[in-house]
C-alpha positions in Angstrom: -8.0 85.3 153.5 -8.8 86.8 156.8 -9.2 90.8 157.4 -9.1 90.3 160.9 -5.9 88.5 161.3 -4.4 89.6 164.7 -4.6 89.3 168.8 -4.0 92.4 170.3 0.3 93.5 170.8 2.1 92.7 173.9 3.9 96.2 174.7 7.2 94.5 175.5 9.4 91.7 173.6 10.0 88.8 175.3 12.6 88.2 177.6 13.9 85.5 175.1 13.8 88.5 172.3 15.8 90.9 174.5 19.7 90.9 173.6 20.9 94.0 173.8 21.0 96.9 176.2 19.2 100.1 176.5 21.1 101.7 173.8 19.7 99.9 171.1 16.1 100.3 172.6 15.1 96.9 174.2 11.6 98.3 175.5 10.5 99.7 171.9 7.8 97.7 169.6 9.1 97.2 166.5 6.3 97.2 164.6 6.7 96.4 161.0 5.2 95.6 157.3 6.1 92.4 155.3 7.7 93.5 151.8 8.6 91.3 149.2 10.2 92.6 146.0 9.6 90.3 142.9 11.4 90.5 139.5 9.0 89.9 136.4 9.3 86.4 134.4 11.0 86.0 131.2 10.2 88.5 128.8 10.2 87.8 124.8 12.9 90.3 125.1 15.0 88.1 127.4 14.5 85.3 125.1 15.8 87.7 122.6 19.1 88.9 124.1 19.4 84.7 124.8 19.3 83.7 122.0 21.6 86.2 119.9 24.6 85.7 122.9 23.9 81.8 122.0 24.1 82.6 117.9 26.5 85.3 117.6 29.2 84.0 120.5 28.9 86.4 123.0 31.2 86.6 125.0 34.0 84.9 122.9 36.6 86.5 120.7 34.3 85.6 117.6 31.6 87.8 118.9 29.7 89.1 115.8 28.9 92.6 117.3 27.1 93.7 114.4 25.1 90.5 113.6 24.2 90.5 117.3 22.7 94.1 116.6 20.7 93.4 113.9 19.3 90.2 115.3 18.1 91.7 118.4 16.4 95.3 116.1 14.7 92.9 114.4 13.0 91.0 117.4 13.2 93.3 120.2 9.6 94.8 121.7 9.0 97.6 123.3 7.0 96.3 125.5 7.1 92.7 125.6 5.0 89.6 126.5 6.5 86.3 128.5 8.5 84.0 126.9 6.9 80.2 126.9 9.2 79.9 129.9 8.2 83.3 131.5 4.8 81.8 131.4 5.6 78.9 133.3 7.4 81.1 136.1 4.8 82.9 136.0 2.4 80.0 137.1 5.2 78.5 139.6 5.7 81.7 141.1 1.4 81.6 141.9 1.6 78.1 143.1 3.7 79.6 145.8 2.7 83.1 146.2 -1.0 82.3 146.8 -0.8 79.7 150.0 1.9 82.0 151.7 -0.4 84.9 151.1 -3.6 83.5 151.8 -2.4 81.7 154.8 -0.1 84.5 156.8 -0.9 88.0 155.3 -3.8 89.9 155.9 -6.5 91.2 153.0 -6.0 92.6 151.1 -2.4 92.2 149.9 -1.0 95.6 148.7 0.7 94.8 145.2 2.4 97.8 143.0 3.5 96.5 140.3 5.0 98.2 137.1 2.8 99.3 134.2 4.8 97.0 131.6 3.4 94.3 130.4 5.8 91.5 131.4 5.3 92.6 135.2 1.5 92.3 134.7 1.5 88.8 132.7 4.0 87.7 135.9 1.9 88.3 138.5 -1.7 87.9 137.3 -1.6 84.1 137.6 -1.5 85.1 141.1 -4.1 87.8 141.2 -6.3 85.3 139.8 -5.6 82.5 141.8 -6.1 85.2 145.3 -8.9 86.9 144.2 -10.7 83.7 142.1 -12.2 86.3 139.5 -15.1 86.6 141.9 -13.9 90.6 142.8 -13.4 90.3 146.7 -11.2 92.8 147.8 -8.7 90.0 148.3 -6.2 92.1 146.4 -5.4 96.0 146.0 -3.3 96.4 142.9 -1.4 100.0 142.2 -0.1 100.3 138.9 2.8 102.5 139.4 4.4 104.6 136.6 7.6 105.6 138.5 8.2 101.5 138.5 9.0 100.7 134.7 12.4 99.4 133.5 15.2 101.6 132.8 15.6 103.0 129.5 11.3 103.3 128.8 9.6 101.8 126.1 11.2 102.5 122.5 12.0 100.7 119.6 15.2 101.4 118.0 15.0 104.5 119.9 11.8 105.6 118.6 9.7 106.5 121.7 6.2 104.4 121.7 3.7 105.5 124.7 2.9 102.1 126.3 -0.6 101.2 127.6 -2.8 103.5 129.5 -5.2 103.0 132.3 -7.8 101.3 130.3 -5.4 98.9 128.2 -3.7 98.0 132.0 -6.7 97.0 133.2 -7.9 94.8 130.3 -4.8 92.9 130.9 -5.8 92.2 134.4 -8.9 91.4 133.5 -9.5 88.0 133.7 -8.3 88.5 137.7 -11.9 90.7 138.4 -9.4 93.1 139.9 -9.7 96.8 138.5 -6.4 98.6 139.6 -5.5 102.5 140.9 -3.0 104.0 138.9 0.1 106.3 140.0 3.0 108.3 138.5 1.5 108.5 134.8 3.2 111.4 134.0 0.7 112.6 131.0 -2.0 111.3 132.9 -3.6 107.9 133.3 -5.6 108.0 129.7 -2.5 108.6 127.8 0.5 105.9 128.0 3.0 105.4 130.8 6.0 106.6 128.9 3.9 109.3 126.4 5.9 111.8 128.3 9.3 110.2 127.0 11.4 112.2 124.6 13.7 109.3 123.6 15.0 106.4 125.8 15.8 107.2 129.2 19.3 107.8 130.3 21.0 106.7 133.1 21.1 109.9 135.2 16.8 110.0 134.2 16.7 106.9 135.1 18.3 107.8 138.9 16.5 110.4 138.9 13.2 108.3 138.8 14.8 106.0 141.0 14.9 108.6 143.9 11.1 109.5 143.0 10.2 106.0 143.3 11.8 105.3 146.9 10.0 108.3 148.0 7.0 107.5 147.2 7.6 104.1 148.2 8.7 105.1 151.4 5.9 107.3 151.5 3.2 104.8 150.2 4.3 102.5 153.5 4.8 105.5 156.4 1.3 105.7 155.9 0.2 102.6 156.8 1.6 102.7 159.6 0.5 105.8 160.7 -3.2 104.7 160.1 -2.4 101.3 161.7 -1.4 102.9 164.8 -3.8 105.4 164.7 -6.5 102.9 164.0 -4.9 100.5 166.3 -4.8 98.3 162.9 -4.3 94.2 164.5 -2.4 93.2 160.9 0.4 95.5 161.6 2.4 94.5 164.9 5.7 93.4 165.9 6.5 90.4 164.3 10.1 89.7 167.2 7.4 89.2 170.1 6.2 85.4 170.0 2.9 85.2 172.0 2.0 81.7 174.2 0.2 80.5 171.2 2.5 81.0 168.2 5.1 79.1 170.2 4.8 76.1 167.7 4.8 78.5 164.5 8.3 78.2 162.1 9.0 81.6 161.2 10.7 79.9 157.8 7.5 77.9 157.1 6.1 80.0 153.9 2.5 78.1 153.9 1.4 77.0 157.4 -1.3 79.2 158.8 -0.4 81.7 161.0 -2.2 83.1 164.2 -1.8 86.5 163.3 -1.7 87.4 159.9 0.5 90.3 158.9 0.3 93.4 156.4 1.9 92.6 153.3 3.1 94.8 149.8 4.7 93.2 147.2 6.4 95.3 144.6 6.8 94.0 141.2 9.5 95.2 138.6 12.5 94.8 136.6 16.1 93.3 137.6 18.0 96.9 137.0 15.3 99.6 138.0 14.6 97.6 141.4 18.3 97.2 141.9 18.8 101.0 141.6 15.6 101.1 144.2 17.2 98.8 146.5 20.5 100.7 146.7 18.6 103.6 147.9 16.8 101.2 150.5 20.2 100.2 152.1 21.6 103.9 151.7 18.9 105.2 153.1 18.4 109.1 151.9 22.5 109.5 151.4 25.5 108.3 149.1 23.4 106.5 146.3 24.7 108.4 143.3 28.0 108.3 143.1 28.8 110.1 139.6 26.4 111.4 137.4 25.3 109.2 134.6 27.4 106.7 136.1 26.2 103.5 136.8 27.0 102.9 140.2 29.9 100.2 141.8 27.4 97.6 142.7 24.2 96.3 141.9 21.8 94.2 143.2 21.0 90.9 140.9 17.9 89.0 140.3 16.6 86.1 138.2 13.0 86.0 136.8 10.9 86.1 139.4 13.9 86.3 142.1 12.4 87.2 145.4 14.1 89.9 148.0 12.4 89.8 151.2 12.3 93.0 153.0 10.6 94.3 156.5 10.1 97.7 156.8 9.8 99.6 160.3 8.8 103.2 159.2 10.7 106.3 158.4 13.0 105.0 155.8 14.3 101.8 158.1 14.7 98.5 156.1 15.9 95.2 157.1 16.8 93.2 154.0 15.8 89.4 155.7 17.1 87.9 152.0 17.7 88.4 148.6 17.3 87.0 145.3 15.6 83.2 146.1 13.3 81.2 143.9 11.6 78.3 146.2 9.0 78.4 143.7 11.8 77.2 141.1 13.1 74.3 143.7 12.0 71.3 142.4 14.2 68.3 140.5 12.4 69.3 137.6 13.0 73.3 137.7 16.5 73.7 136.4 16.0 75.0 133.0 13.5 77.4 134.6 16.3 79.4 136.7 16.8 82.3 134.4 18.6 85.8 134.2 20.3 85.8 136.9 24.0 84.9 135.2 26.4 86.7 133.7 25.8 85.4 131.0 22.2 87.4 131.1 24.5 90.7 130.7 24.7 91.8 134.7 28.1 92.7 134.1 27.5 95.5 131.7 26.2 97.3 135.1 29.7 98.1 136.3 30.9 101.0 135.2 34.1 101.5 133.1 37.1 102.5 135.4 38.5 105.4 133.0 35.5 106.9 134.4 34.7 105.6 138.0 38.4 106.5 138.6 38.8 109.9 138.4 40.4 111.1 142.0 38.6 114.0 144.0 40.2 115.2 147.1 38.4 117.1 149.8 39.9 119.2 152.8 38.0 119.5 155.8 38.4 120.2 159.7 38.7 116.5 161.5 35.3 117.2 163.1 33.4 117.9 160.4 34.4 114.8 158.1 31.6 113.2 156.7 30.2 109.8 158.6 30.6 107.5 156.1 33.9 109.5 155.2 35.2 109.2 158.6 34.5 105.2 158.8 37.0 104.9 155.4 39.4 107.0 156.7 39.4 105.0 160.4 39.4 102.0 158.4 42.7 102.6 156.7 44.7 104.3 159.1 43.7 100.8 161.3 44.3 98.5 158.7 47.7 100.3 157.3 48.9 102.4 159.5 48.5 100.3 163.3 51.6 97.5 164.2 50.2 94.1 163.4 46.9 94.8 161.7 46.2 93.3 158.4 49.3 95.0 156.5 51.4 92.4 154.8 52.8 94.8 151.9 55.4 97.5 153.0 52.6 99.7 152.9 52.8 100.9 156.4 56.4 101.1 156.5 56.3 103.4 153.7 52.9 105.5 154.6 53.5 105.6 158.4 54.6 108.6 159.7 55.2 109.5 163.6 53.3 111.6 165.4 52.9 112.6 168.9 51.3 110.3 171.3 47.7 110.6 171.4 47.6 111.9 174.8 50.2 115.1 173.7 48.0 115.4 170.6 46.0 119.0 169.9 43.5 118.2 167.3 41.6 121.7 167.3 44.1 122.7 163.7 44.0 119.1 162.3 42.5 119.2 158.9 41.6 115.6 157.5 42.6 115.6 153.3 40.8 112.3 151.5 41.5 111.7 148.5 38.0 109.6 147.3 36.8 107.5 143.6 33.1 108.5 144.0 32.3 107.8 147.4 35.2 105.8 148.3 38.1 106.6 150.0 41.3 105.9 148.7 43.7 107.5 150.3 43.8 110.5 153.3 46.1 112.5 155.8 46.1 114.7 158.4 47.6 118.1 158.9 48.0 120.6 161.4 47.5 123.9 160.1 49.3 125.6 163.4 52.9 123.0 163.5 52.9 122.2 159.8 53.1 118.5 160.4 51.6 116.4 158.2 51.1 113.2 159.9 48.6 109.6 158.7 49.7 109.7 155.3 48.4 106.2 153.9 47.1 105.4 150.3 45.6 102.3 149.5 48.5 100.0 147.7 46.2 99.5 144.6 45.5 103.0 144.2 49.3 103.9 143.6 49.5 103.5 140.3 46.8 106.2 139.7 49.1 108.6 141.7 46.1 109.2 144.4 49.8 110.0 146.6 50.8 112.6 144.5 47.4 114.1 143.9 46.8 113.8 148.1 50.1 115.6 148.7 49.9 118.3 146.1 46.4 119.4 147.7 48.0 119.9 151.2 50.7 121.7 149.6 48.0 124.0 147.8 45.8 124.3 150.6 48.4 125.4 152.8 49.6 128.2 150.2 45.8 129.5 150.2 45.5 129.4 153.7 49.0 131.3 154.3 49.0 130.3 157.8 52.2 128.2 157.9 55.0 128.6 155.5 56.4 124.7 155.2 55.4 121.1 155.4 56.8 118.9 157.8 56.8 114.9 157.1 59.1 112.0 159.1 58.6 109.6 156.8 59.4 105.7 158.5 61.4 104.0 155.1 63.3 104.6 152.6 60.6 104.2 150.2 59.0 106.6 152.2 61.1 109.4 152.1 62.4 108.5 148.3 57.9 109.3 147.8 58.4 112.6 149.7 61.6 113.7 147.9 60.0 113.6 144.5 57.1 115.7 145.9 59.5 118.4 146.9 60.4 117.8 150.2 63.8 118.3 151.8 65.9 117.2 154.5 65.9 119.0 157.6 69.1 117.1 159.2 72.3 115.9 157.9 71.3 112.4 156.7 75.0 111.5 157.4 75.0 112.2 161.5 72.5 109.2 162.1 72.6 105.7 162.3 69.9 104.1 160.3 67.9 103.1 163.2 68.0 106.7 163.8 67.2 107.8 160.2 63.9 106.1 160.6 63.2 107.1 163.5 63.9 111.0 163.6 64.7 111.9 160.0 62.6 115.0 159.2 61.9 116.8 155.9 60.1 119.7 154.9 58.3 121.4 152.2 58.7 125.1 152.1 55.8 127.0 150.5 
């Protein structure tokens, strides 16, 4: 592998590069770092949980919970090897990892890798295979203690310490690499998990989640701090094609390339790095939703899944793709594809709606809403409240309420009321704290029957009590539906219903809530 893999960076992209306008900052060099995020092989573990779904009918209405249970306490590790499968992964995932690397990264190859055994058995094929045991710096290995599976290392909740610095690096022995260790909380002679009081919970385990991207983040800012400073040729921007590397295939994994790039590869565990990655696409906001709650979505991986990442500095990922095996591509491979199903337990991730579905509402002045709050709230007063937009439920006829025209429309008293699960918005209004109008009422049509309406509504009505700066509420609902809602909220004609035709009921019908 070369150290000196790169021609000097042309300042500019390409005319053929440049797509956008000066917004989006068509002049800047995007200079960047190759990532690749790589889930361990099969564990003994994994073979484990297989086998008992397989025995015990998971799954099926003949599920034997309890012999499941036992089956698994009396074969689970700790800290587990790689299944006779795992192994072969393993040595598939080399026979790929080594040519890419060797051919079109630069040396050495940054790898952090967690300190539990199945992560080192999975990648140590390929440590050998890059560094041929002869201890060139081909390789820089970080053992990172922040990285290890959720939950710890325990066995039937018993806490057991896991290997130190000395037992790590016997296991990479046969390599010739020695790694640096990080993150061992009791220090690097005692056990990775020696700290643990019991297995880790699920807010611990976010918790250590948050750690980890920061130092992750932080591990990667400063390579390219040095690289710039140092005016490092491995580290460039990877958009700009120079004359040479006209002929190159940027989906060609193995053919040399002219300039070799700077390249980390992270290797962990399916749930810990998908808790990592949801920070990565979050950046530093909205990852946790509810404490000790897992969150909505997760990201899934099979053994020795690949997600393919480039990072530009300062917290800004692009995620290129996500959970591939070309290593596991041949006719032959089938029966090597594993844990990635649902059938591998993935689904136990989501949380259970009795909790996730608790409603919070939140008042606030329309400019101060939240970002990600104001794109929810944009999004349903488009998709349910605008004429010919999506809507093909009565929802807009019976959320829709009239309100001046835009141009007519004094925003500086408008107070924005969401009503959210988590971070998602389910429901929101506006409401002028100088008129009393109340005006955008919408509420998605699936969050009805968890009375998000009536908790949206009976916040306005509070709010505007507290704030004793009107004395009633003022709605024109558009249906009957509509004003049948309002009426069990305590809301009351203003007009005599009987004086209008129904094409003027909907259209100027007005109640009111006095407070």
């Amino acid at each position: 592998m070369s150290s000196n893999p790169s021609k000097s960076t042309p300042k500019h992209p390409s005319p053929t590069r440049r797509k956008s306008s000066e917004d989006i900052g068509e002049k800047q060099v995007c200079r960047s770092i190759s990532i690749r995020m790589i889930r361990h092989s099969e564990s003994q573990n994994n073979q484990v949980y297989r086998d008992a779904r397989r025995i015990y009918k998971g799954g099926t209405p003949e599920f034997d919970l309890q012999g499941w249970i036992k089956y698994v306490d009396d074969r689970r590790s700790a800290d587990p090897g790689l299944s006779t499968i795992g192994e072969l992964q393993a040595e598939k995932l080399a026979g790929y990892l080594e040519p890419h690397l060797r051919n079109q990264a630069s040396c050495p190859v940054r790898f952090v890798v967690s300190p539990m055994k199945r992560t080192l058995l999975t990648i140590l094929p390929t440590l050998k295979r890059l560094n041929g045991g002869s201890g060139a710096e081909a390789c820089d290995v970080i053992i990172n203690g922040f990285y290890h599976e959720s939950e710890g290392c325990h066995t039937r909740e018993e806490v057991e310490p896991g290997m130190n610095a000395e037992q790590i690096n016997e296991v990479l022995e046969p390599s010739g690499i020695k790694a640096s260790f990080v993150g061992f909380q009791n220090g690097e002679e005692n056990g990775w998990y020696s700290h643990g009081k019991g297995p880790e919970t699920r807010p611990e385990s976010e918790e250590r989640a948050a750690k980890f991207y920061l130092w992750m983040v932080e591990f990667l800012d400063q390579q390219l701090y040095e690289a710039e400073e140092h005016n490092h040729e491995d580290v460039f921007d990877a958009g700009v094609t120079l004359p040479d590397e006209e002929n190159e295939r940027d989906h060609d994994r193995f053919s040399p390339r002219t300039r070799r790039r700077r390249t980390a590869i992270f290797v962990g565990h399916g749930d810990f790095m998908s808790l990592v990655l949801k920070r990565i696409v979050a950046g530093f906001g909205h990852a946790v939703e509810k404490e000790s709650m897992p969150h909505r979505s997760a990201f899934v991986h099979s053994n020795t899944g690949i997600t393919e990442l480039e990072y530009f500095g300062n917290g800004k990922f692009l995620v290129m793709s996500s959970n591939q095996t070309p290593h596991l591509s041949g006719p032959d491979d089938g029966h090597l594809i594993t844990g990635g199903s649902l059938k591998d337990g993935w689904s136990y991730l989501m949380p259970n709606d009795n909790f996730l579905l608790d409603a919070e509402v939140t008042i606030a002045f329309s400019d101060e809403v939240q970002p990600h709050v104001q794109e929810q709230t944009g999004a349903l007063r488009s998709l349910y409240l605008s004429k010919g937009v999506g809507s093909t439920s009565s929802m807009a006829d019976m959320n829709h309420l009239d309100v001046t025209d835009e141009a007519d429309r004094d925003t500086s008293n408008e107070l924005t009321v969401v009503v959210k699960r988590g971070l998602q918005v389910i429901g929101c209004a506006s409401l002028d704290e100088k008129t009393g109008r109340l005006s955008d009422v919408v509420v998605r049509p699936s969050a009805r029957r968890s009375q998000a309406g009536e908790s949206l509504i009976e916040a306005v009505k509070s709010h505007a009590r507290q704030s004793q700066k009107i004395d009633r509420i003022v709605v024109q609902p558009k249906s009957e539906e509509g004003r049948a809602f309002f009426k069990k909220m305590g809301f009351e004609f203003v007009n005599d219903v009987g004086q209008y035709s129904e094409e003027d009921t909907l259209k100027d019908l007005r109640m009111e809530c006095k407070l």
